[in-house]
C-alpha positions in Angstrom: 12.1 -4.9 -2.7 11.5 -1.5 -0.6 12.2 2.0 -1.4 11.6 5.2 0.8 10.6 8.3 -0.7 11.7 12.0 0.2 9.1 14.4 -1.1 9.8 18.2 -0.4 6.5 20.0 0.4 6.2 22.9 -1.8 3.5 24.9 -0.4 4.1 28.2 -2.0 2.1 26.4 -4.9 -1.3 25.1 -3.3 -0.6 25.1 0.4 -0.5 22.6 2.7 -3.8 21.2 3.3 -4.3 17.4 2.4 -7.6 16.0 2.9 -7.4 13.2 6.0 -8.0 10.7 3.6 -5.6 10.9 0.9 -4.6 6.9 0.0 -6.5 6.5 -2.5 -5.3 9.3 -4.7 -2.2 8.9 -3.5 -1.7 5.2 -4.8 -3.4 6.5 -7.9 -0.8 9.2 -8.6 2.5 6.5 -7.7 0.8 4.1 -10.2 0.4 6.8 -13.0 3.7 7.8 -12.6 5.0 3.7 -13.4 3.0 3.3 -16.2 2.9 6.8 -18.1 6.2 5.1 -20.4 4.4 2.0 -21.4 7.2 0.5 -22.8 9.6 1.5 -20.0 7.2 -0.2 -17.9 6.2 -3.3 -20.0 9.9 -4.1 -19.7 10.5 -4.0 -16.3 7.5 -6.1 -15.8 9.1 -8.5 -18.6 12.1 -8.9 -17.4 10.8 -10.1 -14.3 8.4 -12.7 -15.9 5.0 -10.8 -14.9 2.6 -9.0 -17.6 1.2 -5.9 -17.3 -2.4 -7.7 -16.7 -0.8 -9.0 -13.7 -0.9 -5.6 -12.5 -4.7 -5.5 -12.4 -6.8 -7.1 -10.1 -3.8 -7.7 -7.4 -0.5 -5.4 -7.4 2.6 -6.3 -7.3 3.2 -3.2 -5.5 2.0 -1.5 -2.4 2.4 2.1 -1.4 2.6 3.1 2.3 0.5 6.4 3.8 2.7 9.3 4.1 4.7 10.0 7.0 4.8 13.6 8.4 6.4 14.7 11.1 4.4 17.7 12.3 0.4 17.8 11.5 -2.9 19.3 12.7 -6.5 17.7 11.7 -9.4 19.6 11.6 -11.9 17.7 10.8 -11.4 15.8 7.5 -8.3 17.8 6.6 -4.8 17.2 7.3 -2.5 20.3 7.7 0.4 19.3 6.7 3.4 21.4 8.9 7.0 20.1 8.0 9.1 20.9 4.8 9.6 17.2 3.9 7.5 14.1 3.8 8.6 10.1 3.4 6.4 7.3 1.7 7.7 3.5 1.1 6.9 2.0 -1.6 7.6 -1.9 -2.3 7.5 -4.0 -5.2 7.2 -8.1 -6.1 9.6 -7.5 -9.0 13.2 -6.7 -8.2 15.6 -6.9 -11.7 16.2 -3.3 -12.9 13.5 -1.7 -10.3 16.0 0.3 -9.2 16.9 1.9 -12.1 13.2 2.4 -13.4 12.5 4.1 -10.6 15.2 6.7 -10.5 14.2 7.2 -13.6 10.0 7.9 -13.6 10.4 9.3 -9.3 13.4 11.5 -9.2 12.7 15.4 -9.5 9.4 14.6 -10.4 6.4 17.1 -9.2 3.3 15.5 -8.3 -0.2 17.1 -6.8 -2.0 15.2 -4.0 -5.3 16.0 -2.9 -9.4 15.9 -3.5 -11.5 18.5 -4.7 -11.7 20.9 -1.7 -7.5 21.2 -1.4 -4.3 19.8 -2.7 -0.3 19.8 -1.7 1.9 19.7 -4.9 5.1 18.0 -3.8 8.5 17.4 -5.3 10.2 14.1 -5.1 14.0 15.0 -4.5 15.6 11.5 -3.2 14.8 8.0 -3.4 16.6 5.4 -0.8 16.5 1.9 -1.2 16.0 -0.8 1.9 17.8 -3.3 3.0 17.9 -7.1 2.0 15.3 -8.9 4.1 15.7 -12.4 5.4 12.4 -13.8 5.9 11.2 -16.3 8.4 7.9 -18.0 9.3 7.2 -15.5 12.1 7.3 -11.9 11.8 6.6 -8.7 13.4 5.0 -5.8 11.7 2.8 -2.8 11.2 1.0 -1.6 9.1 1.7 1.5 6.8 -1.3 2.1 5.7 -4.8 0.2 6.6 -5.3 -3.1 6.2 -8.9 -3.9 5.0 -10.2 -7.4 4.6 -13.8 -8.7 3.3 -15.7 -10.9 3.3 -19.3 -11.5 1.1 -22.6 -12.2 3.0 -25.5 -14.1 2.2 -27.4 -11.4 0.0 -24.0 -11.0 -1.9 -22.8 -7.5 -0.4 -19.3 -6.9 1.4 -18.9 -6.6 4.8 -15.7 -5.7 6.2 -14.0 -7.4 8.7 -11.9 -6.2 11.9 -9.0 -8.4 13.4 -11.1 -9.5 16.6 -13.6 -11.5 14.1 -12.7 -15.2 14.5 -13.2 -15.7 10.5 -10.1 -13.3 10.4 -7.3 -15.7 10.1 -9.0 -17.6 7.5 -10.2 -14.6 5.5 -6.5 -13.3 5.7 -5.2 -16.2 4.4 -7.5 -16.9 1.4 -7.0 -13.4 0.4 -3.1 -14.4 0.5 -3.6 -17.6 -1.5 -5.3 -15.7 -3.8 -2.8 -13.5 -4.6 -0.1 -16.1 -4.6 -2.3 -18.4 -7.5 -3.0 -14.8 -9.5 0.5 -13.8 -9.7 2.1 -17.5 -10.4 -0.9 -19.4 -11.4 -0.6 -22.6 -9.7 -1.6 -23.1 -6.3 1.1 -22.8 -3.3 2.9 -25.8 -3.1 3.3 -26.1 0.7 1.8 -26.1 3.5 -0.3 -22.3 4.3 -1.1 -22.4 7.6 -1.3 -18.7 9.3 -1.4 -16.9 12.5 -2.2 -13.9 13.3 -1.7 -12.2 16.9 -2.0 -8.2 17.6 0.3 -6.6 19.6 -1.5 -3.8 20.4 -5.0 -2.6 20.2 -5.8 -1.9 16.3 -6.8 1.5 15.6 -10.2 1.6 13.1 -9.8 3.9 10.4 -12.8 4.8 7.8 -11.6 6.3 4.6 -12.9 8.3 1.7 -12.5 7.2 -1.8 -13.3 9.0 -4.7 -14.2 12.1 -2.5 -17.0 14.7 -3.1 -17.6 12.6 -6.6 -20.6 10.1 -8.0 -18.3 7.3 -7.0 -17.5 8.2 -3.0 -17.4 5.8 -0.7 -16.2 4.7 2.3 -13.5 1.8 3.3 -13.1 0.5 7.0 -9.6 -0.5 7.7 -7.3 -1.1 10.7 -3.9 0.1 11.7 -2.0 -2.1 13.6 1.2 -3.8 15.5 0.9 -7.5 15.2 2.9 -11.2 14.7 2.4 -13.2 11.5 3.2 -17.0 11.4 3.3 -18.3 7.5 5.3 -20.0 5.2 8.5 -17.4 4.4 7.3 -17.7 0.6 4.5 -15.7 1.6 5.5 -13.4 4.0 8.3 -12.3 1.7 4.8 -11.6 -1.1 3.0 -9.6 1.6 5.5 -7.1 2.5 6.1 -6.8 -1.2 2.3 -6.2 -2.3 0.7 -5.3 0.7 -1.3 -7.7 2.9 -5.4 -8.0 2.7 -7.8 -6.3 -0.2 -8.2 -3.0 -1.9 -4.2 -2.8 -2.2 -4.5 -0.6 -5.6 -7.0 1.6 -3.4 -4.1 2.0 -1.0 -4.1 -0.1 1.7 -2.7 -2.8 3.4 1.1 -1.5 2.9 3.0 -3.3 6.0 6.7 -2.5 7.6 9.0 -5.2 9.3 8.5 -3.7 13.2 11.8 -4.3 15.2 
């Protein structure tokens, strides 16, 4: 289930100056926002048949990069030159997600940014997407970067861009994984998976945790690309985001037409 969010900029309270990489405190902020009712949220969760522990080490949410239709970058800040904004935001459970989230998004005020600068924002509309029929091969892009890894031999991470040949395999585990997290049993068909860009991915190395002890830096890919899997699984992936690092976030994906 898919929602789009209208956020009015309101830079008459800390200008309009995001840093370039924002995800990260961005998914943070979305995810605050769900849980700050625990009980509202532990019910939603419930009445869905997930825990709120299933909401740990994988999502069952993904949360797309803002889209702004007039910027300038100068260096690692984002200037941020339109009155309104849109983010997508997608979610595994669907039974009363509607109405939670009118409740915890709607005229809510929320403040995006690092250290060095921040845009406080207003969320004044929330518009939710059309049914999707899934099939075993798709089309999209992604929303926000898609970052896969993969450990090497002296147990540090190594991350992994779509013209490695472990790709496919590496995409797929980190699917299966997801799939065995969220339902606990393995996936009861067959899991093959192709994956085939349709354009030249765009590398994008992003800040967390900026101008802190814990900075560091995640390399990710934006891209256009076909997806061949089981429907069962494609329907997971555009609903929690596709490769690791989702609650960092990453790897939010859109149906491309």
């Amino acid at each position: 289930m898919r929602f789009k969010l209208v956020l009015t900029v309101q830079s008459e309270y800390s200008g309009n100056i995001l840093p370039v990489s924002y995800q990260y405190e961005l998914s943070s902020c979305i995810h605050r926002l769900l849980t700050e009712d625990k009980t509202a949220y532990e019910q939603w969760l419930g009445m869905n048949g997930f825990l709120p522990e299933m909401n740990t080490q994988y999502k069952l949410m993904s949360v797309s990069n803002f889209y702004i239709p007039k910027i300038k970058v100068e260096e690692d800040r984002l200037y941020v030159l339109a009155k309104r904004v849109q983010l997508w935001i997608s979610t595994l459970p669907e039974r009363g997600t509607e109405e939670f989230f009118q409740k915890i998004f709607l005229e809510r005020e929320i403040l995006i940014g690092d250290r060095r600068s921040q845009v406080a924002f207003k969320i004044e509309a929330l518009v939710k997407s059309n049914p999707v029929e899934y099939t075993e091969t798709m089309t999209y892009l992604s929303l926000s970067p898609i970052v896969i890894t993969c450990m090497r031999a002296n147990r540090s991470f190594e991350y992994v861009g779509p013209d490695s040949p472990d790709y496919e395999q590496l995409l797929l585990r980190s699917i299966l994984d997801k799939y065995r997290y969220f339902y606990g049993k393995e996936f009861p068909f067959d899991a093959d998976l192709k994956f085939e860009l349709i354009a030249p991915p765009k590398r994008k190395g992003i800040f967390i945790k900026r101008f802190t002890r814990e900075e560091s830096k995640v390399i990710g890919y934006m891209c256009k690309f076909h997806l061949t899997l089981h429907p069962v699984l494609q329907q997971l992936i555009h609903n929690t985001g596709l490769g690791d690092k989702i609650s960092l976030g990453f790897g939010c994906i859109e149906i491309y037409a």
